[in-house]
PLY file of the C-alpha trace (Angstrom):
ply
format ascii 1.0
element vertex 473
property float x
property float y
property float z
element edge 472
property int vertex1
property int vertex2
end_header
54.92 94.75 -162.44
52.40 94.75 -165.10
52.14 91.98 -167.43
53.88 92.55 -170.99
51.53 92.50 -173.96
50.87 90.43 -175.98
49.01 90.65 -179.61
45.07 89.30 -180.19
44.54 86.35 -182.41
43.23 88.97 -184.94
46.93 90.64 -185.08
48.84 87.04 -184.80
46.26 85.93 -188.17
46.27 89.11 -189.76
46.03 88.79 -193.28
47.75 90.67 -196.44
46.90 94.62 -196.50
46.32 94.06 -199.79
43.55 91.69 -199.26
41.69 94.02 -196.66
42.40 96.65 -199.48
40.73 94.69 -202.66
38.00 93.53 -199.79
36.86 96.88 -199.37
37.07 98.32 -203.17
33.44 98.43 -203.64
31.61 98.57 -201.03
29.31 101.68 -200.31
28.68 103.83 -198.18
24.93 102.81 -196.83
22.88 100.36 -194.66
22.46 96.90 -196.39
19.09 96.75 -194.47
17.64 99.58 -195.60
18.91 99.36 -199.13
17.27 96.13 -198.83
13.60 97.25 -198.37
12.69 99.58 -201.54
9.16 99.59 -201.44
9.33 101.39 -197.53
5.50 103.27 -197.25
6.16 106.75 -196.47
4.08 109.11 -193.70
3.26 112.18 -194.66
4.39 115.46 -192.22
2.29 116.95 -189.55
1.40 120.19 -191.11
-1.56 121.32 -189.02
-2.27 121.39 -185.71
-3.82 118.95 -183.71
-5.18 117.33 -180.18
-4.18 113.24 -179.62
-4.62 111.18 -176.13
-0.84 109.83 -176.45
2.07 111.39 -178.55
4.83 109.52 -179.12
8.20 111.24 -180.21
10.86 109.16 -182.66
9.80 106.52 -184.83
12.44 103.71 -183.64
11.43 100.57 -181.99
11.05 102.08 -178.69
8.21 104.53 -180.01
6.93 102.46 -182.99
5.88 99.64 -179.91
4.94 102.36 -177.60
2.50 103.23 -180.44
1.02 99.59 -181.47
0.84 98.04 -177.63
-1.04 101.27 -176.55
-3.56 100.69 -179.48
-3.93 96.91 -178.61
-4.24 97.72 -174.94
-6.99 100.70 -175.43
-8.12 100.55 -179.88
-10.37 103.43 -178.78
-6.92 105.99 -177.76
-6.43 108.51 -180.41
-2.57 108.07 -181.02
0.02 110.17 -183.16
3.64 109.37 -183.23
6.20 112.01 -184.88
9.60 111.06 -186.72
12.17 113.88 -187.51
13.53 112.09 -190.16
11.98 108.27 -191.38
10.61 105.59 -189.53
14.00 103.11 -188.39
16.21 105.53 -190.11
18.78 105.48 -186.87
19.89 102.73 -184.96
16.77 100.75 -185.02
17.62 100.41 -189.02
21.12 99.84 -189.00
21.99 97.30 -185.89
22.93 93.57 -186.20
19.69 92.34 -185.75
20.35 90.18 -182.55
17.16 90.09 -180.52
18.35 89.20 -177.00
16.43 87.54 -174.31
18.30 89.73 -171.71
16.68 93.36 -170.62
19.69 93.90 -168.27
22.87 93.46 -170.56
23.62 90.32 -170.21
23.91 87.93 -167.16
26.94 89.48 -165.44
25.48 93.11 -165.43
22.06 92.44 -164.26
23.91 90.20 -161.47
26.53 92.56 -160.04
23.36 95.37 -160.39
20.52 94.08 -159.30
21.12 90.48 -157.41
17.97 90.29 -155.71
15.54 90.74 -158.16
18.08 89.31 -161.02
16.20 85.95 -161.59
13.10 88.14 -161.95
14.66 90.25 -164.76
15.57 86.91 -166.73
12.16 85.69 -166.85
10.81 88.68 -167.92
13.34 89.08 -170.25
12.48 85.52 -171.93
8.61 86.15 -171.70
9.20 89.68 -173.40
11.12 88.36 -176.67
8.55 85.12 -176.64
6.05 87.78 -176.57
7.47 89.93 -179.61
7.55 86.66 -181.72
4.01 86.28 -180.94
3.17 89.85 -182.00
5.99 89.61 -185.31
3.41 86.42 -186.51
0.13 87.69 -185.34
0.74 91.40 -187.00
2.30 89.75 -190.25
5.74 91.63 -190.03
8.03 89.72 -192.21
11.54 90.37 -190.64
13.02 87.43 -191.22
12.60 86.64 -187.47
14.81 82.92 -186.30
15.15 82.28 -182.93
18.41 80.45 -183.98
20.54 81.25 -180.47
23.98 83.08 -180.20
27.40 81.31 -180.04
29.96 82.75 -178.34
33.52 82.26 -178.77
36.71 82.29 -176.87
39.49 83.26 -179.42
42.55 83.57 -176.85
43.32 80.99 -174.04
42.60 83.40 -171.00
39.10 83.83 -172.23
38.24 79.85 -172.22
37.34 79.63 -169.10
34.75 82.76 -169.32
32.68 80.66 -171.06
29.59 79.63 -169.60
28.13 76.49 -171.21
24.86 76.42 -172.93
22.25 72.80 -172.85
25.20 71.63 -174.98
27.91 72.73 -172.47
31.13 74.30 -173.33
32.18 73.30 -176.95
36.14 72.41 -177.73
37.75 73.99 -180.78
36.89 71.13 -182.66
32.88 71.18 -181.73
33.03 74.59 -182.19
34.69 74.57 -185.24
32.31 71.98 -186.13
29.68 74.61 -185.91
31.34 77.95 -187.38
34.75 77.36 -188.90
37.48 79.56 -188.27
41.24 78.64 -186.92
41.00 81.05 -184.05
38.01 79.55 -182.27
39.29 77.61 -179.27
35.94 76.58 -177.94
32.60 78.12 -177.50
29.43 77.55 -176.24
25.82 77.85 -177.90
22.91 79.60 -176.10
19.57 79.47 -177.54
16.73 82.18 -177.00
18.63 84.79 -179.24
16.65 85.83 -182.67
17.80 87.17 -185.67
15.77 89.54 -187.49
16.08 91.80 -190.47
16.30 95.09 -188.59
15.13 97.87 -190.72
12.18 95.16 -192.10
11.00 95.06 -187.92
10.70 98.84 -188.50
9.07 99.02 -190.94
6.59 96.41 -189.86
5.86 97.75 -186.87
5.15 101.38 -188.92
2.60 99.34 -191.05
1.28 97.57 -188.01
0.22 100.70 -186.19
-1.30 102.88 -188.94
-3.26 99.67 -189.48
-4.31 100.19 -186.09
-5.24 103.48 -186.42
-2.00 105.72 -185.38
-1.15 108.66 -187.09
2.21 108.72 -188.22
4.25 111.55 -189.51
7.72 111.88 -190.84
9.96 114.49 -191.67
8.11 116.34 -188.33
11.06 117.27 -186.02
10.00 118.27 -182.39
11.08 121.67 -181.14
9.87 122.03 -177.93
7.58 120.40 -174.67
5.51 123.00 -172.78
3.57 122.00 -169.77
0.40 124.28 -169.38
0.08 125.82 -165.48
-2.47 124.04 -163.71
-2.05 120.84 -164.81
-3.49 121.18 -168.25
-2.39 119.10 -171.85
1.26 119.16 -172.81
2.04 121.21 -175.97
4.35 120.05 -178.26
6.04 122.01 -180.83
6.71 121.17 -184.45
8.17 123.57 -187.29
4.70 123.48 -188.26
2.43 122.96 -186.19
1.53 122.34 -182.53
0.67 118.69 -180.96
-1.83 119.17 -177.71
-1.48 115.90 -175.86
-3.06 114.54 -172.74
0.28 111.89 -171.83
3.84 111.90 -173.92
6.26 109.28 -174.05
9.75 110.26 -175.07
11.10 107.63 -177.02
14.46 109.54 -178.71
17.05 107.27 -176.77
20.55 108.90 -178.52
19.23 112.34 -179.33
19.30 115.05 -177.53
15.81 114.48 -174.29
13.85 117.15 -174.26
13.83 116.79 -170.63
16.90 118.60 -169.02
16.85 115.95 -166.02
18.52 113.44 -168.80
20.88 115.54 -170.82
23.97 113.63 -169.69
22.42 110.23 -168.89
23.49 109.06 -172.70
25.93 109.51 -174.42
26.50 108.49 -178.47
29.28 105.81 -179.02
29.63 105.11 -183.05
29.60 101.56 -183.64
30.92 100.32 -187.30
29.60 97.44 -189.39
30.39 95.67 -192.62
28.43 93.53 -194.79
29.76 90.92 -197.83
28.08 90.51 -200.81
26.29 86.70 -200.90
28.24 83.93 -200.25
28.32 81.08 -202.91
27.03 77.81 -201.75
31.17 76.92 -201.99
31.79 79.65 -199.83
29.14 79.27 -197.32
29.84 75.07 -197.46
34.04 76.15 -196.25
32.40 78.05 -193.00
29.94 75.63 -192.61
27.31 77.76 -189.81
24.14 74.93 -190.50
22.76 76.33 -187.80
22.94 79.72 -188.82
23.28 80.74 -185.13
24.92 84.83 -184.14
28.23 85.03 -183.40
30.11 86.71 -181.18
33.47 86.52 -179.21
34.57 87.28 -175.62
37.15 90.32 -175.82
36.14 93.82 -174.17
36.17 94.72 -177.78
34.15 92.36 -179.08
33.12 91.35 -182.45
28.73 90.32 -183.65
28.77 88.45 -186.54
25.83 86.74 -188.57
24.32 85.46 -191.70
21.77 87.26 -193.41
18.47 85.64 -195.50
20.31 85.56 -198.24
23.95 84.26 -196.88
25.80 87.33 -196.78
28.02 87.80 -193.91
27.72 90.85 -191.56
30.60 91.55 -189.39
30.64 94.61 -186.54
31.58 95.63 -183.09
35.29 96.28 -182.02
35.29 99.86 -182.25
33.11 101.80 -179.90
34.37 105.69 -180.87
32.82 108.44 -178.56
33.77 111.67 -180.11
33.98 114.93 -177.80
31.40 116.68 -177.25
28.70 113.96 -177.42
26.60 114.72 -180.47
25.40 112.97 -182.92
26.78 114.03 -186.33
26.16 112.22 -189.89
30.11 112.43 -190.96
30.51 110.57 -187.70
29.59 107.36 -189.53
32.54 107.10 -192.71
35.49 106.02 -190.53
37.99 104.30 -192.91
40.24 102.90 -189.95
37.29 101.04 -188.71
36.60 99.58 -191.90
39.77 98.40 -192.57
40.54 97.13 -189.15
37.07 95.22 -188.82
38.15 93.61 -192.88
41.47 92.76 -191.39
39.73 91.16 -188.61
37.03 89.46 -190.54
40.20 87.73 -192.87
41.84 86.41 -189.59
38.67 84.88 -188.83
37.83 83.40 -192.13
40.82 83.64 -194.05
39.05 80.55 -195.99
37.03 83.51 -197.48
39.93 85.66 -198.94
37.74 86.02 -202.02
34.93 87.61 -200.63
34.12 91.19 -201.30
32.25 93.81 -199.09
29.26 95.25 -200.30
28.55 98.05 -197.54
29.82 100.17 -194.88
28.48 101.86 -192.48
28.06 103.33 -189.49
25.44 105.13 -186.27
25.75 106.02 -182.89
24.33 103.93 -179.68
22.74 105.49 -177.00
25.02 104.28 -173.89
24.30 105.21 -170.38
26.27 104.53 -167.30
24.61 100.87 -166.21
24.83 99.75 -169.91
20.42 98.98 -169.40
17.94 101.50 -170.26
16.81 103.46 -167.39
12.88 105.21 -167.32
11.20 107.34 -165.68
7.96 110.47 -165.62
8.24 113.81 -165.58
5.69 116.89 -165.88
3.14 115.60 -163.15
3.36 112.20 -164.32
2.32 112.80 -167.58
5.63 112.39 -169.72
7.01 109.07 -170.00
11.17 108.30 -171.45
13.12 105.57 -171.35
16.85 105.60 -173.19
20.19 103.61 -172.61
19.47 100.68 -174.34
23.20 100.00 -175.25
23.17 98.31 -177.93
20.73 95.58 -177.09
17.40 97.33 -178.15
15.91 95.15 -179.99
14.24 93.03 -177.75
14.33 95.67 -174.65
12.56 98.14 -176.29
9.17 96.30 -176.54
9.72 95.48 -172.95
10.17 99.14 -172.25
7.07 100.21 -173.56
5.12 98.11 -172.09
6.78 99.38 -168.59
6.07 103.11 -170.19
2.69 102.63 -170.68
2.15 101.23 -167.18
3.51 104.56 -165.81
1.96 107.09 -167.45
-1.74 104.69 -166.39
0.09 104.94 -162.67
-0.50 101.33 -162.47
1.40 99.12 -160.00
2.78 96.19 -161.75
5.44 93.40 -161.71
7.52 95.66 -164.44
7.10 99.06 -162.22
8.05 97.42 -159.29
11.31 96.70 -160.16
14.39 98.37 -159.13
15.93 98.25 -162.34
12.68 100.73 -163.18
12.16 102.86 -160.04
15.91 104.11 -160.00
17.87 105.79 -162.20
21.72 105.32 -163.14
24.29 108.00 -161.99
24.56 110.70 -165.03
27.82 110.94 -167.70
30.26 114.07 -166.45
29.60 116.95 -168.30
32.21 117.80 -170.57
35.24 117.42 -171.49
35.85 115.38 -168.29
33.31 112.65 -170.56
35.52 112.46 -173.24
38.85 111.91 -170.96
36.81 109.10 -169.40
35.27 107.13 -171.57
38.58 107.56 -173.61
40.61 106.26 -170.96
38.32 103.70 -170.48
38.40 102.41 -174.45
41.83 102.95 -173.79
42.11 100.60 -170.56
39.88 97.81 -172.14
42.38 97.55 -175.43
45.06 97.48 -173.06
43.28 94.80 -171.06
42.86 92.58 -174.20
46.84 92.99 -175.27
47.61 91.87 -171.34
45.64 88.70 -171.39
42.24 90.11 -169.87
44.01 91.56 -167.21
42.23 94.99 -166.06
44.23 97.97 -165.01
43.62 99.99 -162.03
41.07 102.20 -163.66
38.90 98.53 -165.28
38.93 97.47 -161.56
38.02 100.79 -160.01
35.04 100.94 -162.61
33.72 97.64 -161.89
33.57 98.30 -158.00
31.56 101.06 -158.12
29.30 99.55 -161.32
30.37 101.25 -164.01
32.34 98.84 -165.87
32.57 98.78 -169.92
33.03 97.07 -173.02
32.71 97.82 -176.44
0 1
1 2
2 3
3 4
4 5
5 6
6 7
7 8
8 9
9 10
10 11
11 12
12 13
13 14
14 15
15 16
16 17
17 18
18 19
19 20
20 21
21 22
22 23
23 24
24 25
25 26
26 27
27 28
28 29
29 30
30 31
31 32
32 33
33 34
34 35
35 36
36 37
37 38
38 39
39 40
40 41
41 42
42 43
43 44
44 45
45 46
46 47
47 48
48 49
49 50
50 51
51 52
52 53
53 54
54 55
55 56
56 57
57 58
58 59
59 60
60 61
61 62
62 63
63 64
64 65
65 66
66 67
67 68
68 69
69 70
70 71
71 72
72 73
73 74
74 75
75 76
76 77
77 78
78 79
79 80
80 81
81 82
82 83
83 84
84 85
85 86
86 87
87 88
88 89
89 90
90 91
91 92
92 93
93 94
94 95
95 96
96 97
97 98
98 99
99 100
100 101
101 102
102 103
103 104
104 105
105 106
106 107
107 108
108 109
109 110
110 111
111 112
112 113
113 114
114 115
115 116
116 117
117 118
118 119
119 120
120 121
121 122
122 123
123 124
124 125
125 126
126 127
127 128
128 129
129 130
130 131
131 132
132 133
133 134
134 135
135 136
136 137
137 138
138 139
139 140
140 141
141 142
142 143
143 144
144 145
145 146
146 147
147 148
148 149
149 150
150 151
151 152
152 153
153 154
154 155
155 156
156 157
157 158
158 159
159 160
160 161
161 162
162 163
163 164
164 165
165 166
166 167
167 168
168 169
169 170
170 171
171 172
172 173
173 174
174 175
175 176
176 177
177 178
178 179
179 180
180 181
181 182
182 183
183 184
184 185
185 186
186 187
187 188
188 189
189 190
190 191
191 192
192 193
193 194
194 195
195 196
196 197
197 198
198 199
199 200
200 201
201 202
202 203
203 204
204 205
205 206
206 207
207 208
208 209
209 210
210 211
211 212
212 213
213 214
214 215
215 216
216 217
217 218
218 219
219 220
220 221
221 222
222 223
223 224
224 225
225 226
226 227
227 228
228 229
229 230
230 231
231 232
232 233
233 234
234 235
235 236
236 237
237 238
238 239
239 240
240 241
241 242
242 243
243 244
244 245
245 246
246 247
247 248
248 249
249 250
250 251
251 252
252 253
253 254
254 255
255 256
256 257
257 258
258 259
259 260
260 261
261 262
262 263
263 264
264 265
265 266
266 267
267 268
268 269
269 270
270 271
271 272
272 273
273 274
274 275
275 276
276 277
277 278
278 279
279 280
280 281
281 282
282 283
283 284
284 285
285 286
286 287
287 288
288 289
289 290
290 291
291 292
292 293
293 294
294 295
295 296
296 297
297 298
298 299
299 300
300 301
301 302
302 303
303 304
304 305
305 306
306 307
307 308
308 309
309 310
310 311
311 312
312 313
313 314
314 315
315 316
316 317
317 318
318 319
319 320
320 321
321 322
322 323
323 324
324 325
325 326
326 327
327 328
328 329
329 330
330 331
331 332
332 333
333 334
334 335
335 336
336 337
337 338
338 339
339 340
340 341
341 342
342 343
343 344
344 345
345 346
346 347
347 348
348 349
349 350
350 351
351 352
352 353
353 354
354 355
355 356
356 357
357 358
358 359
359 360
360 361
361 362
362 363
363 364
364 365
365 366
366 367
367 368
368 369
369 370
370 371
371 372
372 373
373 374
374 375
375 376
376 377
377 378
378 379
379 380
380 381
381 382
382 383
383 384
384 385
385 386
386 387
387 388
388 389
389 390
390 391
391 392
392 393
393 394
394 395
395 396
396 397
397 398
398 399
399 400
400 401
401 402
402 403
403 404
404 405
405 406
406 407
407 408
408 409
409 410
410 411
411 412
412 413
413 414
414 415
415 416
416 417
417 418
418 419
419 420
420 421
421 422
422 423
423 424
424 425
425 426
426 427
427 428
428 429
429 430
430 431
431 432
432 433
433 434
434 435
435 436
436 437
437 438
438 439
439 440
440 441
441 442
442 443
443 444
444 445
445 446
446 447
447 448
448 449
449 450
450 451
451 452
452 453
453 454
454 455
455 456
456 457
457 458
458 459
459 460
460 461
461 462
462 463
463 464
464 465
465 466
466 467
467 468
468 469
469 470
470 471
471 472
């Protein structure tokens, strides 16, 4: 018999509709970061043609690091990297900011996926974001980067003892409480390693550090097409206006469509939602308390990141994860009023102390998921195009670890990062449609179901997880 449900804490504290209502009256529709940074440099278009040693396509943190560790590795290498729309404009803009130590997805998935070379993973996963605060100080990016750790919370009894303690061990409700005040925290544990950084300011830093270093970098110069010459000769790629001739590529478009048709269904976009309050008064940071200033997040398969900006206002995301059939990536994708409302509602139960509070943006963007929840890489085109995608939400860190492993490739050089496993193979691919959207929608489906039955996973959950292709939000 399955077990009868039961609501979350978020339902059993949820607060007056017409407080999430008045919460939401004026917030906008648009990325706090971005808003945030007015004096952005812009790049002018590629409007004639041109020859480069390395072209890098998309101007997110996966290509904007491709671009400035190439140049550090070899300042001689004539670099260009293209944008189709701004530099950070998508998700490496508009994400929480957490830059996590982990290049697998956390402990449990690099564990269950890759055992024997898991320990491996973790160390290069510390010496990667230890490396990308060294670069943040030495390059003079001003991101607001603070290694202040995450804490994670258990907000239902069933989820206590999930927790895996930190140097400080697992926290009670009251230590927890003593750290980040809500009602619904029942204990929690503090792991350090974790950064906060202004997203969209990383971006743009990283923009400013590689034109300093000599790459050429357009906006506004959507690519079109990939041709390999016969014989082995330079890749061309096509822009509206004019043709790149390139002697190695690196793909670095992670949600949008590949140009290679080996990885059209190894992402998929899943819309993630995220709200952010206007600055909280010294009164109304002093009832929450957060000294440490530490992320937040909470143990549910739909889970909630939470954190304080540089100037005290409170972002609050996650829950929702909303694939929409036929996997593209669409602008009107991103004003979803249900997810607003539910993530206010959810926000009140947590820190109903903050009733007052008002929210001054919503928004929205897609992740690029794949089916092991870790980007995946690989070279195509004799050797000479380089991609990596996946990322799952945890890019921020990973992707200057994954172009470093990029850049080894496309040199063909043997080293600890292209030995591993987690490099040399690739995931299984998404179903083509619509048998994607009837899975993944089950699967959302199975994991809120889970979370109303006490963490108890259906047959689906458990069928997923035995072959490795278990999910959360």
């Amino acid at each position: 018999m399955a077990p009868p449900t039961h609501p979350t804490a978020y339902e059993r504290h949820a607060p007056d509709p017409r407080l999430v209502a008045r919460s939401l009256s004026g917030a906008q529709q648009g990325v706090f970061w971005v808003d945030d940074v007015p004096d952005r440099p812009s790049y002018e278009p590629l409007t004639a043609s041109t020859t480069t040693d390395l072209l890098v396509v998309g101007g997110g943190y996966l290509g904007l690091w491709t671009a400035v560790l190439a140049k550090r590795r070899d300042p001689g290498r004539r670099v260009v990297l293209l944008e189709a729309h701004e530099v950070g404009w998508a998700a490496s803009g508009r994400n929480g900011g957490f830059c996590e130590e982990s290049i697998t997805h956390g402990e449990e998935n690099g564990r269950s996926r890759w055992p024997d070379e898991y320990d491996q993973l973790e160390r290069l996963g510390v010496q990667n974001v230890d490396a990308l605060e060294r670069d943040v100080r030495e390059l003079g990016i001003a991101c607001d980067f603070d290694r202040a750790g995450t804490l994670t919370v258990a907000v239902e009894e069933h989820q206590l003892p999930w927790l895996e303690g930190g140097p400080d061990g697992v926290l009670d409700a009251t230590a927890t409480r003593a750290r980040i005040d809500s009602p619904i925290f029942l204990g929690g544990a503090l792991e350090g390693g974790t950064a906060l950084v202004h997203p969209f300011r990383l971006a743009v830093g990283l923009a400013r550090a590689a034109a300093d270093l000599g790459v050429e970098v357009h906006e506004h110069s959507a690519v079109t097409g990939l041709r390999s010459a016969r014989g082995g000769g330079p890749l061309q790629v096509e822009t509206a206006r004019a043709v790149v001739t390139a002697e190695n590529v690196v793909l670095a478009t992670n949600v949008f469509p590949s140009l290679l048709r080996r990885n059209r269904l190894m992402t998929v976009p899943v819309y993630d939602y995220v709200l952010m309050t206007e600055p909280l008064t010294d009164a109304q940071l002093a009832s929450v308390g957060w000294a440490g200033r530490e992320g937040l997040t909470d143990l549910a398969n739909q889970f909630h990141y939470v954190r304080l900006s540089a100037d005290n206002r409170i972002l609050y995301g996650g829950y929702d994860a909303v694939y929409h059939a036929g996997g593209r990536v669409r602008s009107s994708y991103e004003e979803r009023p249900d997810s607003y409302a539910r993530l206010a509602a959810h926000f009140l139960a947590t820190f109903p102390q903050l009733e007052d509070v008002r929210f001054s943006h919503r928004w929205g963007g897609a992740i690029d998921t794949c089916t092991r929840f870790a980007a995946f890489y690989g070279l195509a085109r004799g050797d000479r195009v380089a991609y990596a995608a996946g990322f799952t939400g945890l890019g921020v860190g990973a992707t200057r670890f994954a172009a470093d492993v990029l850049l080894d490739l496309l040199v063909g050089e043997s080293t600890e990062r292209t030995r591993l496993e987690m490099v040399r193979r690739r995931p299984l691919p998404f179903p083509p449609e619509p048998a994607a959207a009837v899975g993944i929608n089950l699967t959302r489906w199975s994991l809120d179901r889970a979370d109303h039955r006490r963490g108890h996973r259906n047959l689906l959950l458990r069928g997923l997880d035995a072959v490795g292709l278990g999910f959360d939000s």
